[in-house]
C-alpha positions in Angstrom: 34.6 312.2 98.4 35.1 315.2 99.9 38.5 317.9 99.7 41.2 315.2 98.9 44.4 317.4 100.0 42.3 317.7 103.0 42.6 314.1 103.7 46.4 314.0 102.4 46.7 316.2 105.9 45.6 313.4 108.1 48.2 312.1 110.3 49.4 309.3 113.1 48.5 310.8 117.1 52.1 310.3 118.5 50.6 308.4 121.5 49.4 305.8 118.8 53.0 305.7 117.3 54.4 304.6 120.1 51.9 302.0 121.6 51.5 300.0 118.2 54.8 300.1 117.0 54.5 299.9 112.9 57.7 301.3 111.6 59.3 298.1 110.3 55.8 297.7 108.3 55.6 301.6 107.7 59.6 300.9 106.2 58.5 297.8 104.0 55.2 299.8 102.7 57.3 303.0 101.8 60.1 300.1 99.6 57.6 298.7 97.5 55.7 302.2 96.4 59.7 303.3 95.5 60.3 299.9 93.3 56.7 299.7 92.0 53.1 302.3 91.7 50.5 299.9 93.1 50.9 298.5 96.5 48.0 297.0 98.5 47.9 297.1 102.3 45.2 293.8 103.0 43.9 292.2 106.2 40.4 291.7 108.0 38.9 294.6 109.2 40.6 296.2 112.6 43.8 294.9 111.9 45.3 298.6 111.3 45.6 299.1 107.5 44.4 302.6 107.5 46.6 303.2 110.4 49.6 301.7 108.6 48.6 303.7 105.7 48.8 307.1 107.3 52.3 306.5 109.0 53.4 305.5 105.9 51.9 309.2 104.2 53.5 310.8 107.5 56.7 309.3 107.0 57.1 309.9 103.2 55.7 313.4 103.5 58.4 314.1 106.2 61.2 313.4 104.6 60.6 313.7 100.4 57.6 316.1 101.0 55.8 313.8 98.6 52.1 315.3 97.5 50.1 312.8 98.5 46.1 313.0 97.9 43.8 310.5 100.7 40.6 309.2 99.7 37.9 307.6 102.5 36.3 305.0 100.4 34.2 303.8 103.3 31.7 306.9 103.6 31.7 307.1 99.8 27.7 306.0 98.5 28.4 304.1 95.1 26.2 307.0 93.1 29.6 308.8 94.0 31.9 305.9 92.8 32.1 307.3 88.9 32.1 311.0 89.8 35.1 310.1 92.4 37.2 309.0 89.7 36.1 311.7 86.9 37.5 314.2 89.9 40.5 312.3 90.6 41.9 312.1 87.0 41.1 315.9 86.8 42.2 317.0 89.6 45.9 315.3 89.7 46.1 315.0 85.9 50.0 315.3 85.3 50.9 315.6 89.0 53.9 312.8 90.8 51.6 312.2 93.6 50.6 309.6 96.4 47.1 308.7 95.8 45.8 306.8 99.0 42.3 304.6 98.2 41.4 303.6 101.5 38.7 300.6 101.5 38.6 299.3 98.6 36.7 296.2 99.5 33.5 298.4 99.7 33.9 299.1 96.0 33.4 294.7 95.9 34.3 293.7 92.1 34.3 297.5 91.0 37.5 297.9 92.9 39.8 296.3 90.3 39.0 298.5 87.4 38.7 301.7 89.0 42.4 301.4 90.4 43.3 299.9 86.9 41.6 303.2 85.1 43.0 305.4 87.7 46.9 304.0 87.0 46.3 304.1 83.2 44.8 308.1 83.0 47.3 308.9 85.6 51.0 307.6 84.7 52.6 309.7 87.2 50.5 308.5 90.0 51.7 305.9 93.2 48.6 304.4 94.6 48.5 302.9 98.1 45.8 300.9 98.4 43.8 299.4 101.4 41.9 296.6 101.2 41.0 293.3 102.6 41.1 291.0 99.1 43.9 291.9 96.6 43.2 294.0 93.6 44.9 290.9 91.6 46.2 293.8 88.7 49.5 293.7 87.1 52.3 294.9 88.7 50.7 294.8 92.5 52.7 294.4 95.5 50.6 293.1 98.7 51.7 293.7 101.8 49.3 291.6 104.5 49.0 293.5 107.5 50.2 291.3 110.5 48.1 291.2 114.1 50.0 292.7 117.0 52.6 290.6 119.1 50.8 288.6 121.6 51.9 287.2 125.1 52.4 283.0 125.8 49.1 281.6 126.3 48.2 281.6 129.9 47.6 278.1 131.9 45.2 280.0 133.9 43.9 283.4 133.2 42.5 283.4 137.2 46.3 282.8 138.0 48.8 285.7 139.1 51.5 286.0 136.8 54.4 288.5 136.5 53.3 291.7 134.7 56.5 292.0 133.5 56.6 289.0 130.9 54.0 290.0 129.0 54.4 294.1 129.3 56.8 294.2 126.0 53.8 292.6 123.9 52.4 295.3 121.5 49.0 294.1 122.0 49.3 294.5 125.8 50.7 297.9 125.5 48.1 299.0 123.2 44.9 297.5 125.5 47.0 298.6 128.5 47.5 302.0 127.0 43.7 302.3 125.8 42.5 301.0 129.2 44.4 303.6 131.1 41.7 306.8 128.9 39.0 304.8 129.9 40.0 303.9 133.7 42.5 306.4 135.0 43.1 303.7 137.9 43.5 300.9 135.6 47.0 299.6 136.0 48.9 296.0 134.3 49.4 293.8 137.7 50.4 290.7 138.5 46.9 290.1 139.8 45.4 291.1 136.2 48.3 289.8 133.7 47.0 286.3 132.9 44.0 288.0 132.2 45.3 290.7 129.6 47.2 287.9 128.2 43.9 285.8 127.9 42.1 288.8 126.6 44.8 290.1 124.0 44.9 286.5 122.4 41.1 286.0 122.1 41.0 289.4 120.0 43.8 287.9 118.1 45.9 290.9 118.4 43.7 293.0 116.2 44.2 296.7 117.4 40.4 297.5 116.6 39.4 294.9 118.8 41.4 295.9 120.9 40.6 299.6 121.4 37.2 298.3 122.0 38.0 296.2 124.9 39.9 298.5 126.3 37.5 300.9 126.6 34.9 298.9 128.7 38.1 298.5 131.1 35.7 301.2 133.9 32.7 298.4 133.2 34.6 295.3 133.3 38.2 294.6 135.0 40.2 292.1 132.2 38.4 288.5 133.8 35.4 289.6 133.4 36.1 291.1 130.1 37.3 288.0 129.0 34.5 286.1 130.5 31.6 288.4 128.8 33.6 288.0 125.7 34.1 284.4 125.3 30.6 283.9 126.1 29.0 286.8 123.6 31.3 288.7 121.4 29.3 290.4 119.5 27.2 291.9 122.4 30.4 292.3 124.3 31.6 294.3 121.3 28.7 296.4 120.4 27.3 299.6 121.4 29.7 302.8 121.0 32.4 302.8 118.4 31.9 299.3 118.1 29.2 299.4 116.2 32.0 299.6 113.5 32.7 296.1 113.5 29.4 295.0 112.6 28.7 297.6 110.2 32.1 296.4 108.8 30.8 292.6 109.0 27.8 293.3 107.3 29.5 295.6 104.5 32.2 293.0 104.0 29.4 290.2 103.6 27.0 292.2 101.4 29.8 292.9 98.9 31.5 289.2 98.8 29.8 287.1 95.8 27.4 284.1 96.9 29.7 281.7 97.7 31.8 283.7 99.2 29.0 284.7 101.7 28.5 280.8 102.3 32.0 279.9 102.9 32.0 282.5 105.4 29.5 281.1 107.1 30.4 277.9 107.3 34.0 279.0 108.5 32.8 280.0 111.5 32.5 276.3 112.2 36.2 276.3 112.7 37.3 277.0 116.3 41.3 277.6 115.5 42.8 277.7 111.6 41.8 275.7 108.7 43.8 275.1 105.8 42.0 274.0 102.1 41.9 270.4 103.0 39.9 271.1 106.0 37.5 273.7 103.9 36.9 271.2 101.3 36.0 268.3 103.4 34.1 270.3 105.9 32.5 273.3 104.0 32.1 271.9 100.4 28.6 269.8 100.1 25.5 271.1 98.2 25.7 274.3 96.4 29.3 275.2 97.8 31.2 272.3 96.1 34.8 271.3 97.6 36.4 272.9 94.5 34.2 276.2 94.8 34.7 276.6 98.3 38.9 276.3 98.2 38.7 279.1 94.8 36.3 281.5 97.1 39.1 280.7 100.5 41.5 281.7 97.7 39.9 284.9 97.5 38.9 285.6 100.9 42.4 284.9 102.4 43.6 288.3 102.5 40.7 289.5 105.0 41.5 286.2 107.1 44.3 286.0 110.0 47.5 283.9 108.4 48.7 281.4 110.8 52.2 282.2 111.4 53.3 278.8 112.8 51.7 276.5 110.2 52.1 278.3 106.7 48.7 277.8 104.5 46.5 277.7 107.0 44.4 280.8 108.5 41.3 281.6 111.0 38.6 284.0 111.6 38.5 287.1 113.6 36.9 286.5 117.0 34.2 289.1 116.1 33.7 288.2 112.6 33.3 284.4 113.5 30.8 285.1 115.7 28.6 287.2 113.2 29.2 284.5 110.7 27.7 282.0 113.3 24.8 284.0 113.7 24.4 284.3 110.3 24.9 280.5 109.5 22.4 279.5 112.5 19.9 282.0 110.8 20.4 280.3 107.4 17.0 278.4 106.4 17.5 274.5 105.9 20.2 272.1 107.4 22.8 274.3 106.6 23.9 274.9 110.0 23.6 271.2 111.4 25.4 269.9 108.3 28.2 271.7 108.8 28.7 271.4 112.6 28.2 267.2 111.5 30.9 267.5 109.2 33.2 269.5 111.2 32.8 266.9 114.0 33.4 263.4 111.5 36.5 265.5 111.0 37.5 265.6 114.4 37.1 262.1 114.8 39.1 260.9 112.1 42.0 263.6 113.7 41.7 262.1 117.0 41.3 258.4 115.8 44.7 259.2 113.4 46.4 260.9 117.1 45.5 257.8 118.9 46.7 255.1 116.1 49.9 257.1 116.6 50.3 257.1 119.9 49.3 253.5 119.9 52.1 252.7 117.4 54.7 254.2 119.2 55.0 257.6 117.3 53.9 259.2 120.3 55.4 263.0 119.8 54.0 263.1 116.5 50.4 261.9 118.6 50.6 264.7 120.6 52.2 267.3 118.5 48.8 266.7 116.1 46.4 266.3 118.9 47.7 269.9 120.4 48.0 271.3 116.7 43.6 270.3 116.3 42.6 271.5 120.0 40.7 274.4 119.2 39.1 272.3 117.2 38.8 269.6 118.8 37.3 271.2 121.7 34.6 272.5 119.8 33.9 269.1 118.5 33.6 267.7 122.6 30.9 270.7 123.2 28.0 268.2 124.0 25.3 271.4 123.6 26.2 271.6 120.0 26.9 267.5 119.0 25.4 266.0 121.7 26.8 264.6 124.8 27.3 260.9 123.5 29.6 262.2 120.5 31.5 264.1 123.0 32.5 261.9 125.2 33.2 259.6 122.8 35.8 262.2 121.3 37.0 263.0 124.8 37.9 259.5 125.5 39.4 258.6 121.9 41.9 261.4 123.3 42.5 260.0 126.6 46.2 260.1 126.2 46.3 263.3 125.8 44.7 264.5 129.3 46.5 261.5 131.2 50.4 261.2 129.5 50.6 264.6 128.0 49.8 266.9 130.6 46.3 268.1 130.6 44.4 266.7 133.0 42.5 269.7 134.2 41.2 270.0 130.4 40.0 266.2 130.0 38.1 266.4 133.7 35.9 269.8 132.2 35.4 268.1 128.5 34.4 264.6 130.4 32.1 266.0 133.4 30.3 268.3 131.0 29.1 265.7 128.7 28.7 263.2 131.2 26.3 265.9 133.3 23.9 265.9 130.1 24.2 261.6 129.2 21.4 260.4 130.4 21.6 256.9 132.5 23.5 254.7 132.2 26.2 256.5 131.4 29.6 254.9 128.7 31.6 253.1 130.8 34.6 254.4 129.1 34.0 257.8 129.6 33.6 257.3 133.6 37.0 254.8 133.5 38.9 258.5 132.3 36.3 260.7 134.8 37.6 258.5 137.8 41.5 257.8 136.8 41.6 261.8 136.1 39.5 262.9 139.5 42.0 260.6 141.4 44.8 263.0 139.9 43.7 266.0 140.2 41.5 265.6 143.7 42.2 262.3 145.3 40.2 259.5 146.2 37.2 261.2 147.7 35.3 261.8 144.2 36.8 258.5 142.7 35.2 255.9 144.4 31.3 257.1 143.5 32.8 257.1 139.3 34.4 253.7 139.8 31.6 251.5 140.9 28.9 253.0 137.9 32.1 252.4 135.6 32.5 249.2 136.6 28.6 248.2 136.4 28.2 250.0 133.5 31.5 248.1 131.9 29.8 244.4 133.2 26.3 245.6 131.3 28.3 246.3 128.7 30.6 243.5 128.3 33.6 245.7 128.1 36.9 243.4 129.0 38.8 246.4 128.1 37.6 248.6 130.2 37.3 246.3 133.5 41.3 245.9 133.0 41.3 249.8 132.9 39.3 250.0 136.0 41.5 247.7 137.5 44.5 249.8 136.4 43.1 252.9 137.9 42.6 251.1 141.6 46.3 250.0 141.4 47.5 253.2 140.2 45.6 255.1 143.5 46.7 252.2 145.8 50.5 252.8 144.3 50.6 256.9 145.4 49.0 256.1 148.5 52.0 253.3 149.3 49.4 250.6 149.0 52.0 248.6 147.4 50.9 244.5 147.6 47.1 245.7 146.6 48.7 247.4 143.8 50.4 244.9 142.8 47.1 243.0 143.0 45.0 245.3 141.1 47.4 245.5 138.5 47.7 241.5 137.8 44.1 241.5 137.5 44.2 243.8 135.1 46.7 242.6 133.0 44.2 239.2 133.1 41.6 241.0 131.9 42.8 243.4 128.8 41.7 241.3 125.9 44.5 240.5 123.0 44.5 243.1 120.4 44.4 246.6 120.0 42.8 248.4 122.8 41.5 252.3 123.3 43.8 253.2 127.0 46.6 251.8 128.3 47.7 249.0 126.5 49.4 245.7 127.8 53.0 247.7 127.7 52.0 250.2 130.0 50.4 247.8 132.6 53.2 245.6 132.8 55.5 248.9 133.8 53.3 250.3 136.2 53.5 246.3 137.9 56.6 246.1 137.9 57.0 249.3 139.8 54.4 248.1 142.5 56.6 245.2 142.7 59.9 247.2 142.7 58.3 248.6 145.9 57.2 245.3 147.6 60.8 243.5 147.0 63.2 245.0 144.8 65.5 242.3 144.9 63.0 240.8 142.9 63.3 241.5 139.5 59.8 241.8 137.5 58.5 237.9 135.7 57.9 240.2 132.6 60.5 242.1 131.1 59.4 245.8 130.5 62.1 246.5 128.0 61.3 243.5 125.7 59.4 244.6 122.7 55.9 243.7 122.4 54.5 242.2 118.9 53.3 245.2 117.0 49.7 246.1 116.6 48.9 245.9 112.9 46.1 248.4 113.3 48.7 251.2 114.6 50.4 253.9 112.7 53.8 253.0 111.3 56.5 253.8 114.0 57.6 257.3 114.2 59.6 259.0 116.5 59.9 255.7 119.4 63.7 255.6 120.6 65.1 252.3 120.4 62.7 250.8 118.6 60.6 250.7 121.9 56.8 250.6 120.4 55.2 252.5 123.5 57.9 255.3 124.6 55.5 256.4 127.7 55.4 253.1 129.0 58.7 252.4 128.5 59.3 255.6 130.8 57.4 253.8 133.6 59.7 250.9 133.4 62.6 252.9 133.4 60.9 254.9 136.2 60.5 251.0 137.9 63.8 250.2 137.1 65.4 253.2 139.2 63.1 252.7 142.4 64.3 248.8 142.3 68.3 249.8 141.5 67.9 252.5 144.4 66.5 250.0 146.8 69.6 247.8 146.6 72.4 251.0 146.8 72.9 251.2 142.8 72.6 254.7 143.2 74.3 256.1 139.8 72.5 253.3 137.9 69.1 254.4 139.3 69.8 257.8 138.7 70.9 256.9 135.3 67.5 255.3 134.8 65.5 257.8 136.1 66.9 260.6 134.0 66.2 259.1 130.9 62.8 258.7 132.3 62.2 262.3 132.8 63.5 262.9 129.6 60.4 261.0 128.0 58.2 262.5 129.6 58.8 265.7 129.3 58.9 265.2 125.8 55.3 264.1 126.2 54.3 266.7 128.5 53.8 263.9 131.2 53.1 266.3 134.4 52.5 263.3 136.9 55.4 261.1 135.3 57.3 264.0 135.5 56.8 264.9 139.1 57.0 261.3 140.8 60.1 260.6 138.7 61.6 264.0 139.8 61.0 263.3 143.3 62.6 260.0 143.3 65.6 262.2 141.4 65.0 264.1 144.8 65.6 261.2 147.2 68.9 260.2 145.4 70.3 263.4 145.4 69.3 263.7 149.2 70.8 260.3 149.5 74.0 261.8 148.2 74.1 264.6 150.6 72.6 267.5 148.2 69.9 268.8 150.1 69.0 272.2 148.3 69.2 270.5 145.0 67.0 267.9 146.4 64.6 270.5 147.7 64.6 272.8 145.0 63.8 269.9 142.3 60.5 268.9 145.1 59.7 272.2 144.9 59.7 272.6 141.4 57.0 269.6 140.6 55.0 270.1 144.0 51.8 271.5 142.0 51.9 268.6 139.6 51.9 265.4 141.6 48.9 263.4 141.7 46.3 264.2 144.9 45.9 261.1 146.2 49.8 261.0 146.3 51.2 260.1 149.7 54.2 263.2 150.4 57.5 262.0 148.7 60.1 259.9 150.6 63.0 262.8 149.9 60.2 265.3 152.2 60.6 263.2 155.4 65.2 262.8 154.5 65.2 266.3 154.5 63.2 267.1 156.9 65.9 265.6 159.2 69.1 266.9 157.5 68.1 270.6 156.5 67.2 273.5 159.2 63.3 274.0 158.5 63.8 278.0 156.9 66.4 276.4 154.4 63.8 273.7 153.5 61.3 276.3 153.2 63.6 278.5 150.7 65.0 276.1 148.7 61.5 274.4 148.1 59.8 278.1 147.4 62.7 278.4 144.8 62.2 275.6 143.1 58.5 276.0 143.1 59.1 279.8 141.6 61.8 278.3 138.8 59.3 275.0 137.6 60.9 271.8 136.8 61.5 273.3 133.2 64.1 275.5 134.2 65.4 273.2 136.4 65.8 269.7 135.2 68.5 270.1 132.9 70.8 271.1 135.7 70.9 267.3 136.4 
């Protein structure tokens, strides 16, 4: 044990005081040791208990002078364990003191009783415990210890982003802090922020983590870091002091009761968080039944990261996942494949329930589910570990999700990744969403090559469905390229073609929008043969309406008629009634996260405002949307009216301004 009022003198660096920031949690811990005499600092390894513990010690000891006596549980061989707590009760027998038992989880089941002996023999004892279970004694007060603040998720960790918005985050100030001792030249940029950002998130905000990083910041500038660490964290964390966090992994594992050692292994199945419906249906087969494996979650939740979003549900630590993969994949038997197959029927009973929502109308709740399951749905579409059929297949049960909710970029990686490893001939389906979201992103040159295979691959198939879809696609390019008669074209056949019934894509509602915007461009004093407002009959397979406004039964495609609607009111002078229109457009989609809705129905929001003699509004609002219009889009209409009315370095600021402030900030100034 060593000299325990030697340990009681153990205090908090200052430099570490004021990186990490624990007061409030240093404030709460010293509370509940005044109203009670057990507390219980818990979290996974890393996460700063020990740390917490000592400012707490600091803090009481500075102001009360309390005697306070610090045991190191973790060097302490379990021959020692019984001598430990014969010296203890000796040697503070009858003293008020702070006794500090830091690591109790390497006692494993002995931890409980020797805490509960220690209280009993010494009544006028405090203990602070650390730990990463609970104690579960009478009378204990657990305090989890919570990760560090994090930064917004970064669209792009390549990207430049301003240092400043992320600078206040704990977690960057700690790795930023850390980085400087191990690269005096190491500085938080603008060029390097999206990186931090990246890298502070995927260690979860776990100060041990962390540190570690940080100190390879002379070997590996943040991208790389975060590249090396994605692809390998536990070689990425080894070596030096962190060897700690496998010798902690392995400790933590050794100690945990057999089941408990199987549920962790088969939690590192789980990409994001998991709550005890997920565990049961995913981890609990054979020996680790469904019931089993939510008791030994029940136990292990203290040493897990708590989801602070969705209460009930929590995750793994980057590191610890990863050595709990390795285990798993080193487990004899099917273990391993059994659980990756049940983690991925999962998935595909979320995606089908996102898409029989978004079919049915409740098209928020679609999305809000299908963004909710992404980490875990992306792990389901990685075709080296399911294959690339079962990927793809996932990939295009979610197609409204990388076409009407904003992540394109996303569905293109998932889709050309499988698709690389699908042997020929390749789903027909799958090379439908490849072409309509290459068209997007890069235009027409990479379409045309993915829309002939889709099309003979649909014919071999005898996919009805999918031909309409095809057609769809050609009418959408030929629409942003002002194409508008073969548009119109392409999108009658297409609406020939979609068989009756529910279909996986764009369903009749969205088709007859998108033609009667192809023929609000070719005559808009024509109004469409089919009315886009009128409600379709509702698809009995569909989930019950949710959220749809008006009782509308597709909300996104009734945003494309409203969008049609505007252009054809605009072409006959109606401005206020077009604009009218188009707003409540935009309001749809960005509820939906609908990037290219949002950025062709902001631009013809540009060309009436221009139209109305508000040229920097107009310009700013193009601006704003300019890096989320489609590629194969022709430059808007309101570019060529301003380019005639506004002095060119005017055009040039109010477009940079608008590009700077994103349509976000923007749109609800109109």
């Amino acid at each position: 044990m060593g000299d325990p009022e030697a340990c009681a003198r153990r205090t908090v660096p200052a430099e570490l005081s004021d990186v990490v920031g624990r007061d409030r949690e240093a404030a709460a811990t010293a509370e509940l040791l005044a109203a009670g005499r057990l507390v219980t600092l818990t979290g996974p390894a890393g996460i700063g208990k020990t740390r917490l513990a000592l400012r707490t010690v600091r803090g009481l000891t500075s102001g009360d002078g309390a005697d306070t006596v610090w045991v190191e549980l973790s060097t302490l061989p379990e021959s020692r364990w019984a001598v430990m707590e014969h010296e203890l009760v000796f040697a503070l027998d009858g003293r008020e003191v702070l006794l500090v038992l830091d690591g109790c989880e390497q006692l494993g089941v002995k931890a409980a009783p020797l805490v509960s002996d220690l209280m009993a023999w010494l009544p006028r004892a405090r203990i602070l415990a650390t730990s990463q279970r609970r104690l579960d004694l009478p009378g204990e007060a657990e305090l989890a210890v919570p990760p560090l603040s994090l930064p917004a998720e970064p669209r792009d960790p390549a990207a430049r982003q301003p240092a400043a918005a992320i600078a206040g985050c704990a977690a960057v100030r700690l790795y930023e802090e850390r980085a400087r001792g191990a690269d005096p030249f190491f500085r938080l940029t603008d060029a390097n922020a999206a990186a931090v950002a990246a890298l502070c998130r995927a260690l979860d905000g776990i100060p041990g983590a962390l540190e570690l990083a940080a100190g390879r910041a002379h070997r590996y500038p943040p991208l790389e870091a975060l590249r090396r660490l994605t692809a390998d964290p536990l070689t990425f964390l080894a070596g030096g002091a962190g060897r700690a966090t496998r010798v902690d992994a392995e400790r933590t594992h050794r100690l945990a009761s057999p089941a408990e050692r199987l549920l962790w292994e088969r939690l590192s199945v789980f990409a994001g968080s998991f709550d005890a419906a997920a565990v049961a249906d995913v981890c609990g087969f054979g020996e680790l039944t469904p019931a089993t494996a939510v008791e030994a979650l029940a136990r292990l939740a203290p040493a897990l990261l708590a989801d602070e979003e969705r209460p009930g549900r929590h995750r793994l630590p980057l590191s610890v996942r990863a050595h709990a993969a390795m285990r798993l994949a080193c487990r004899p038997g099917d273990d391993g494949t059994t659980v990756v197959r049940r983690h991925q029927e999962r998935c595909r009973a979320l995606a089908e329930r996102a898409a029989g929502l978004w079919r049915g109308g409740a098209q928020r709740e679609a999305r809000a589910l299908a963004l909710a399951e992404l980490p875990e749905l992306r792990a389901a579409m990685n075709p080296l570990a399911v294959g690339p059929g079962a990927a793809l297949e996932l990939a295009v049960t979610l197609w409204f999700l990388w076409t009407a909710c904003g992540l394109p970029a996303e569905g293109r990686c998932h889709l050309e990744r499988a698709l690389a490893l699908h042997p020929r001939p390749r789903p027909a389906r799958a090379l439908w969403l490849a072409a309509w979201l290459t068209a997007s992103l890069d235009g027409t040159d990479g379409t045309d090559p993915l829309l002939v295979e889709a099309w003979s691959a649909a014919v071999q198939e005898g996919e009805d469905a999918c031909l309409a879809h095809l057609a769809h696609v050609r009418g959408t390019i030929a629409l942003w390229e002002r194409r508008h008669d073969s548009a119109v074209t392409e999108y009658r056949e297409a609406l020939e073609l979609l068989p009756a019934g529910p279909v996986s894509g764009p369903g009749r509602e969205v088709l007859r929008a998108a033609l009667a915007l192809a023929l609000a461009h070719v005559d808009p004093l024509v109004d469409p043969p089919v009315d886009p407002f009128a409600d379709p009959p509702v698809d009995p397979s569909a989930e019950p309406l949710g959220d749809a406004p008006g009782g509308c039964h597709d909300p996104w495609a009734r945003s494309w008629a409203r969008h049609a609607a505007a252009v054809r009111l605009a072409r006959r002078g109606r401005t206020e009634a077009a604009r009218a229109e188009v707003l409540c457009a935009l309001e749809t989609q960005s509820a939906l996260g609908d990037r290219t809705g949002r950025a062709l129905s902001a631009e013809l929001l540009a060309e009436l405002e221009a139209d109305r003699g508000r040229y920097t509004r107009s310009a700013r609002l193009l601006g704003s949307v300019s890096g989320a219009r489609p590629a194969a889009a022709r430059p808007p209409r309101a570019l060529d009216v301003l380019g005639g009315r506004m002095p060119e370095e005017d055009l040039r600021a109010a477009y940079a301004e608008g590009a700077r402030i994103g349509p976000r900030a923007l749109l609800p100034e109109f």
